[in-house]
N, C-alpha and C positions, 0 to 999 in steps of 0.2 A: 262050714266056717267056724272058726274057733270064739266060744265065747268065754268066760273066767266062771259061770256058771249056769247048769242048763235053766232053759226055759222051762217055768215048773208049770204043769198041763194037768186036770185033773175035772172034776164035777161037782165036789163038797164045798169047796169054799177058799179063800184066796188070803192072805196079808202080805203086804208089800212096804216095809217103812225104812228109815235111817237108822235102825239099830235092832237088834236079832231078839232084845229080850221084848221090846215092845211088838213085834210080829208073833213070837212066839206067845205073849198075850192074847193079842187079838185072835191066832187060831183059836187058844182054848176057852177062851167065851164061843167061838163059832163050835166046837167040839161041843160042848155044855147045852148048845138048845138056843145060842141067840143067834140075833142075826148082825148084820155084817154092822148096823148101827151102836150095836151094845159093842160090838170089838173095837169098831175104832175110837171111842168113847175110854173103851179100858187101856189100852194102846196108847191112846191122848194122855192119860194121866200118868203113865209109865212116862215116856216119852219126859214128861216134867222132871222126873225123878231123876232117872238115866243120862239127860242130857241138858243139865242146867244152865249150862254156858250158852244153849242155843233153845233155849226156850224154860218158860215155868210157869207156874200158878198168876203170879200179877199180869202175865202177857195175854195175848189174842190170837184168834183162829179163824183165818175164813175156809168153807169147807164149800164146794161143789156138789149134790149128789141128784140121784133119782130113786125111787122107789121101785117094789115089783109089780106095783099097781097103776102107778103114776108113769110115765117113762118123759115128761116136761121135768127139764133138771132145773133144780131150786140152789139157789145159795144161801147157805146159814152165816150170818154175820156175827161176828164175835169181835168186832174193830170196837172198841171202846173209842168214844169222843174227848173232845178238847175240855177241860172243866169251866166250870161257868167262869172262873176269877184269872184264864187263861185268856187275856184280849196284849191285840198289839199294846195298849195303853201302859198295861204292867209290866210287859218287854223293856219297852222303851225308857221308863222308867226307873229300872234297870241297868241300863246304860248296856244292854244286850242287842246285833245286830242280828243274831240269831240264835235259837231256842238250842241252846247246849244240847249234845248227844250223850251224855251221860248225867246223874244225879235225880233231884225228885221235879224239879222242874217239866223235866222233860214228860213226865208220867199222863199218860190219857187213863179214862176208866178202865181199872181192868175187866177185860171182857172172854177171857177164856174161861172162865167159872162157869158161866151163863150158857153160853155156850153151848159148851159139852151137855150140860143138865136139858134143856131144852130140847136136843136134838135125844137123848134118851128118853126124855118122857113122850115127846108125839112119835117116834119112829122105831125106838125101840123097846125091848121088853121085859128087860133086867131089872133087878131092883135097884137104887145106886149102891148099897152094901157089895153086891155083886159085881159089880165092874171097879168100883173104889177100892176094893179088897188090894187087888194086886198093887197098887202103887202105894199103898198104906203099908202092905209088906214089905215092899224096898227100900222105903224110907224109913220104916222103923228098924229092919232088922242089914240093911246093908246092901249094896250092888257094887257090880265089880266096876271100877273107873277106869274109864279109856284114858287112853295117854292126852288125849286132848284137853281133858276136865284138867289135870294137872298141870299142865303145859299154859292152861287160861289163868289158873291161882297162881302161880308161880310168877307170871307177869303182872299179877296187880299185888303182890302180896305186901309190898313196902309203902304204898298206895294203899290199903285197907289199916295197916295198922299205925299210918299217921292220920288217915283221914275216916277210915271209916271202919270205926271198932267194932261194931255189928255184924261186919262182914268176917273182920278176922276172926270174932269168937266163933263165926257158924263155918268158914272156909279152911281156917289155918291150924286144925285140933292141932295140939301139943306143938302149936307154931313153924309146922309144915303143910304143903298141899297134900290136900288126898291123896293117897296113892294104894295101889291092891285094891281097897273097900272102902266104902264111906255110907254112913247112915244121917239120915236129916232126920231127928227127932222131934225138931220142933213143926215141920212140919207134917210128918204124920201126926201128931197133937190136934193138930190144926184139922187136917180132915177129919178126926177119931170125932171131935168132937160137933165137925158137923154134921157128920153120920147120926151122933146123938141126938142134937137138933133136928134132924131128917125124921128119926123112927121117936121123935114124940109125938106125933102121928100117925094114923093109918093109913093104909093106898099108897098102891106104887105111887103114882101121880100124884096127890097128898104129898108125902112124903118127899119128895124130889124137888118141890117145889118153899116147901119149907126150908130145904138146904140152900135155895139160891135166897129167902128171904135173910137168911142167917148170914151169908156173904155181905149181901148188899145194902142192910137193912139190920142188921146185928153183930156178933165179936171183930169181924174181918174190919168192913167199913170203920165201926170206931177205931181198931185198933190203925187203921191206914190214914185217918184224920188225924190222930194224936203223933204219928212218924212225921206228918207231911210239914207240920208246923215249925220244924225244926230245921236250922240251916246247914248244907251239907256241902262240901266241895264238888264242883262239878269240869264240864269242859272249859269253861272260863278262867280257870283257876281263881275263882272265887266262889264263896260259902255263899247257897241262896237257899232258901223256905222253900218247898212246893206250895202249889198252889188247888192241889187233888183235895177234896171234903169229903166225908159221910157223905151228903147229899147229891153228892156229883155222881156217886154211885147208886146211891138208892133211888135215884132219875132215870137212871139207865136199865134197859134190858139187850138182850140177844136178838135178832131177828131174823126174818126171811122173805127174801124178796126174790123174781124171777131173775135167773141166769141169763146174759148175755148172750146169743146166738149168732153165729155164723154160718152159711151155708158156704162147703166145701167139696164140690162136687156130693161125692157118695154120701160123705162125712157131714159131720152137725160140728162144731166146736162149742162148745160151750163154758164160760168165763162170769167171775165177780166183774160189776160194772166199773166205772173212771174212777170210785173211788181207791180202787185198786190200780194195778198195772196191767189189769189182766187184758184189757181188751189192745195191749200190745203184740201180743202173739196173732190176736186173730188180722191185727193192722198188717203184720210182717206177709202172714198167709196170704192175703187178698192181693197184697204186691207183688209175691213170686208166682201167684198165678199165670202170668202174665210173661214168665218166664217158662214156663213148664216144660218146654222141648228143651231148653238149657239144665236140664235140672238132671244130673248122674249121678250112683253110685259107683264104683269098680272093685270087686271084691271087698265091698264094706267101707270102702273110704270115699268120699263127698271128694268131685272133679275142683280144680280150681275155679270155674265158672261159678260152679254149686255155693262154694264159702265165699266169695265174692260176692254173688250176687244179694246172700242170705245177708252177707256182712250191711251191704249197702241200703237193704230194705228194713235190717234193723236200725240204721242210723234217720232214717227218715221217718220209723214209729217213734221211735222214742224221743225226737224230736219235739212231734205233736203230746206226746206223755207230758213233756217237759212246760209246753204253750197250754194242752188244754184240759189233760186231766186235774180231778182234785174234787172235793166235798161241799168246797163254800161256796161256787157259785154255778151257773147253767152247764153243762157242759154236753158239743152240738155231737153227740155222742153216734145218732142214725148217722149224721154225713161223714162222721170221721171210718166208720164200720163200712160203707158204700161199694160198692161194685166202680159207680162214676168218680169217686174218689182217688181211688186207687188209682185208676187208670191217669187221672190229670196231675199223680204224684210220678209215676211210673215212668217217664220220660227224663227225671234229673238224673237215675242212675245211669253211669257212665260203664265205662272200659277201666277208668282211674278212681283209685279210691276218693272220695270226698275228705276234706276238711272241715268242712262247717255245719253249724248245727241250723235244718232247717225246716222248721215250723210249715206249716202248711196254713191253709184257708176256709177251711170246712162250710160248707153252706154261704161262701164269700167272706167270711166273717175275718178282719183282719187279727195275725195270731196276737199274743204278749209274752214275753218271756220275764221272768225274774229280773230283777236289773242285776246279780251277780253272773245269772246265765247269759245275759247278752255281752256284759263286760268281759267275761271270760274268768271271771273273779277267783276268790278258794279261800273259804277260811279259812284260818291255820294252814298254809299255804305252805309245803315242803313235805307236810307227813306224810311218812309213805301210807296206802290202801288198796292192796291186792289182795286177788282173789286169791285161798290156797287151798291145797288139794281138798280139805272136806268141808272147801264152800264156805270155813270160817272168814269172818274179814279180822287179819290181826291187829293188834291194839299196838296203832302207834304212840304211844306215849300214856303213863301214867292219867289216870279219870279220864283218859281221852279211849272209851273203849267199846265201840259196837260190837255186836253180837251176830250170832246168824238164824237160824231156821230148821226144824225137824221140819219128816213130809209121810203121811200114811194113807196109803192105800187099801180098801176093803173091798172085796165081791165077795155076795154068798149065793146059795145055792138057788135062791128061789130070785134072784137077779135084781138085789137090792146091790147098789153101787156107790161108793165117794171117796172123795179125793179132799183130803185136809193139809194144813200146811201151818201147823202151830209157829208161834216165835214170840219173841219178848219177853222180858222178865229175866233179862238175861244176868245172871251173878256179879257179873263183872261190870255193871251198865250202873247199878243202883243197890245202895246200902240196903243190905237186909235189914229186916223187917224182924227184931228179935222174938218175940211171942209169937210170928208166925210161920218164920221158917222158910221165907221167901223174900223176894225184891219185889219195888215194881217195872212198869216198861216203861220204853224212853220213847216210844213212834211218835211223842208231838214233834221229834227233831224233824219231823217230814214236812213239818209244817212251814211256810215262809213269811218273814215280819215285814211283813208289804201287804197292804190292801190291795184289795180288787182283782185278786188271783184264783182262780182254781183250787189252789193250795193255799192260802193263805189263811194264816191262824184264824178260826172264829170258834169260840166258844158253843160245844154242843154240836160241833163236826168233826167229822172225822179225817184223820191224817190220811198224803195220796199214799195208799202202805204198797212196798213189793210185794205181798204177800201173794201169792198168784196161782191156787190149785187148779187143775182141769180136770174136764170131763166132756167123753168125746160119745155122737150117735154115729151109728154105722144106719143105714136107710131108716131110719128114724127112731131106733132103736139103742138105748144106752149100752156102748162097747167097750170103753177104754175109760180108765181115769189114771190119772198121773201126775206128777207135778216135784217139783227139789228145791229143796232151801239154794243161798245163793246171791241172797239181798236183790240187785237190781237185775242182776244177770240170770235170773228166775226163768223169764222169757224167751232170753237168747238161750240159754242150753234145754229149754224144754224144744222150742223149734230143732234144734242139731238132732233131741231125740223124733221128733216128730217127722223133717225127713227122710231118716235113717227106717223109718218103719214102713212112713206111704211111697215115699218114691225108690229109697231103695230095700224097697222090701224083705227088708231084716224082722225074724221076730223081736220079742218085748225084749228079750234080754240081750241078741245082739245089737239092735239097737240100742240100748243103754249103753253096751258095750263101746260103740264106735264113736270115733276122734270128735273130738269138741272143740267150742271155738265161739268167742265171744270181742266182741268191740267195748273201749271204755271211752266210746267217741261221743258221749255224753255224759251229762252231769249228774253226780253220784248222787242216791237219798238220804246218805249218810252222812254228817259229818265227818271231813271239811268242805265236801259235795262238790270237789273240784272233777276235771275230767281229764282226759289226754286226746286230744281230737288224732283221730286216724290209727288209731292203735290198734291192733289187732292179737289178742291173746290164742293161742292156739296150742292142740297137744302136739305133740314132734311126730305122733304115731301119724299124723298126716301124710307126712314123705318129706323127704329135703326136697324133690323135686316139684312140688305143692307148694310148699313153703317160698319156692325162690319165686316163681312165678307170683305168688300175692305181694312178698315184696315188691316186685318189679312194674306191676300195681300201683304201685305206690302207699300199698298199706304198711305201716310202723308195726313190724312184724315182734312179736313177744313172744319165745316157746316156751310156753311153761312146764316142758319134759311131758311123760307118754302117759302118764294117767295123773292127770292133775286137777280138770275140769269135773265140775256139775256131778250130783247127789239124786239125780233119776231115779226113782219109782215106781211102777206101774202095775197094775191088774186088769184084765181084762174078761168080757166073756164074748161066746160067739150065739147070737139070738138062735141061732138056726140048730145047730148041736147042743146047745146050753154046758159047751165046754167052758172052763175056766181056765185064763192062763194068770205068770206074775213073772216080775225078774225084778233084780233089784241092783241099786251102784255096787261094784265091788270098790270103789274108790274109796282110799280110805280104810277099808277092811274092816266097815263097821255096818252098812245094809247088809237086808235080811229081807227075803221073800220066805213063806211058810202057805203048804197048803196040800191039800189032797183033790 
């Protein structure tokens, strides 16, 4: 079978990310003596550099992994919370129905700093001088700009220099967009000096630790209290203050808590809990169970039954994503995961696509939707928000501008494995930060200004994020980790890659390779979070004769031409050989898999 690039197979060690210089990173910390935690740590911060429109320094990271010692996979939280002075009260007040997706309002703690530091100091081995290196050299001395980074400046650029001069001084040198080369100086500054701060100390640990106090607790924090105070144009088209403090950060750290589990026949899935999306994949999984004889490849392409049936299962998780995920209140998380669940969902799916969005009952419990999600509502109601080919969402209209998501993958040799999924902090989302050479993120937009929600704003929780990395056991053993930026459709094109692998037994890379396909038959986490009930986006490489059959379905069939979907990543190992494999999206023509 033809794939755009081979399956890379080897013993040494694995990178698998959204862009070629952050792979080639993470090999060579693996080359150098670390392990697969110090690469995707140096990788992580590359990745900021390299790819600023789709993640940075003010954004967040939740990461999936397991150890070579450990093989119970842990999730690292890097989801920064709501700030204390972020309550409906001051929304409202305001005269806001909902939390603008661009500006400083939107800003939760940043939580990718912590992050990163934390999961190097307990797991791996490097000093941070040694993994920081590499991204401190891109940003000081220069990296080559994808078309993309230029393509994001050029659409805010008349937008930054009426509203947000911060930006233009650091985006628009000699008042064009990057192009060729670009160097962020001020943010290598910005790390040089907390490397300083780091090594006024001894001990790796020591030392690592002192750089997150200096974040959270020293220049960064004041400097993010002193921006926050100030009123900036946002999605509202009005000028508001944040509401992010010093203290809101210095309250806050990184954490780690057990990974979500599903048993999958052979397979373990393993997922961030509700306060992610993550346990959407394993919802879809436990549904098509249930189909499993319906369930084909044909030479690499998913039968019409197959996309159907996948379509319909994901209109039914994401449903319950929509009623019962979120941070701020209970959520009946065992019943929605259930064997019994599934099955008493498992009877709506039809022959004909569904229009409506429907919540389920979990443990009887009756569901709630949003009152925009029930009404069918959309703020800003007209802007266009499509997916495009590298998973960006583009920015329909000036400060009205989300962002997307890097994704990296590490195995190494001694069978330490994770799956990361940076985002926020995106360029174009929030005025730079001039003394630091960054933004912040905007994920409070996930939040809803309605009490007594899943999701609804409270102060000191966290947003319901897409953010959605995997990691999978093979008989109880960590095999696979994976996962693509993508916003909400995270889920949907990791399952396309996920049947493409178990059911139609493609490897890692033709699986990545094969035809994608997603629903926007629910309501977006982005602003304007409107939806298109029944829509079905799909690659053309499906067939016309696939295609006419789901229309006839009755799905509202979208082609979005033959490599348009999903940003796939993957590594793997085989417990038995202690083979290593990787592949990576050629979509885009910006993934990179690296490994021996």
């Amino acid at each position: 079978m033809f794939t755009t690039r081979p399956e890379l197979v080897g013993t040494f060690g694995m990178v698998a990310s959204t862009h070629w210089l952050a792979s080639a990173v993470g090999m060579a910390v693996l080359e150098d003596g670390g392990n697969a935690f110090d690469a995707v740590v140096a990788a992580g911060f590359v990745l900021q550099v390299v790819e600023p429109h789709l993640n940075g320094p003010g954004g967040e990271v939740p990461a999936v992994f397991a150890t070579a010692t450990d093989p119970a996979p842990q999730v690292l939280c890097g989801q920064g919370v709501a700030p204390a002075e972020a309550t409906l009260e001051h929304f409202a007040a305001l005269g806001l129905d909902c939390v603008p997706g661009s500006g400083l309002l939107a800003a939760t703690v940043p939580g990718a700093w912590d992050a990163w530091l934390i999961l190097l100091r307990d797991h791996g081995t490097k000093s941070l001088r040694d993994v920081l290196g590499y991204g401190i050299s891109y940003a000081r001395s220069g990296f080559p700009v994808v078309e993309r980074i230029s393509a994001t400046v050029a659409a805010v650029a008349d937008f930054f220099v009426e509203h947000w001069p911060t930006s233009a001084a650091l985006w628009l040198p000699g008042g064009r967009p990057p192009a060729v080369k670009f160097a962020n100086p001020a943010l290598a500054g910005t790390w040089e000096r907390l490397l300083a701060e780091a090594e006024s100390v001894t001990g790796r640990e020591a030392q690592i630790d002192a750089a997150r106090r200096a974040w959270s607790q020293g220049f960064v924090a004041e400097a993010v209290d002193g921006f926050c105070r100030a009123a900036v144009r946002d999605d509202s088209g009005r000028d508001h203050a944040g509401v992010l403090t010093g203290d809101d950060m210095a309250e806050w750290s990184a954490s780690y808590e057990p990974a979500v589990t599903v048993e999958l026949g052979a397979w373990t899935l393993a997922k961030c809990a509700a306060w992610s999306q993550g346990p959407v994949l394993a919802q879809q999984l436990l549904l098509l169970s249930g189909f499993a004889d319906q369930l084909r490849y044909v030479a690499g392409v998913p039968t019409a039954d197959t996309v159907h049936l996948a379509t319909e299962c994901a209109k039914l998780a994401f449903a319950d994503r929509e009623a019962w995920y979120g941070d701020s209140a209970d959520v009946p998380l065992e019943a929605l995961l259930s064997r019994a669940y599934a099955d008493e969902r498992r009877p709506l799916i039809g022959e004909c696509a569904s229009m409506e969005l429907r919540p389920g009952s979990p443990g009887g419990r009756s569901p709630r939707l949003p009152s925009f999600d029930a009404q069918r509502r959309e703020f800003g109601a007209g802007l266009p928000d499509i997916i495009s080919v590298l998973g960006d969402i583009p920015i329909p209209r000036p400060g009205a501008s989300p962002g997307d998501t890097v994704h990296v993958d590490v195995v190494d040799r001694w069978g330490n494995m994770i799956s990361a999924t940076p985002s926020g902090g995106w360029l174009q989302s929030s005025p730079a930060i001039p003394e630091l050479g960054f933004c912040l993120g905007t994920r409070a937009q996930m939040f809803w200004l309605e009490p007594g929600l899943p999701s609804s704003l409270v102060p000191g929780r966290r947003p319901r994020t897409t953010l959605s990395p995997s990691l999978a056991l093979r008989d109880g053993l960590p095999s696979l980790a994976f996962g693509t930026p993508g916003g909400d459709q995270q889920d949907a094109w990791q399952l396309c890659f996920w049947l493409a692998h178990t059911v139609g037994q493609a490897n890692l890379q033709a699986a990545i390779d094969a035809p994608v396909w997603h629903t926007t038959a629910f309501p977006r986490s982005f602003y304007p979070r409107g939806w298109q009930p029944g829509e079905l986006v799909v690659e053309s490489r499906l067939g016309e004769p696939i295609i006419d059959e789901l229309t006839a379905r009755g799905h509202l069939v979208l082609d979005a031409g033959p490599w348009a979907l999903s940003r796939v990543s993957a590594v793997a190992r085989d417990p038995v050989t202690g083979l290593l494999r990787a592949g990576a999206n050629a979509r885009g023509m910006q993934g990179y898999a690296v490994g021996r």
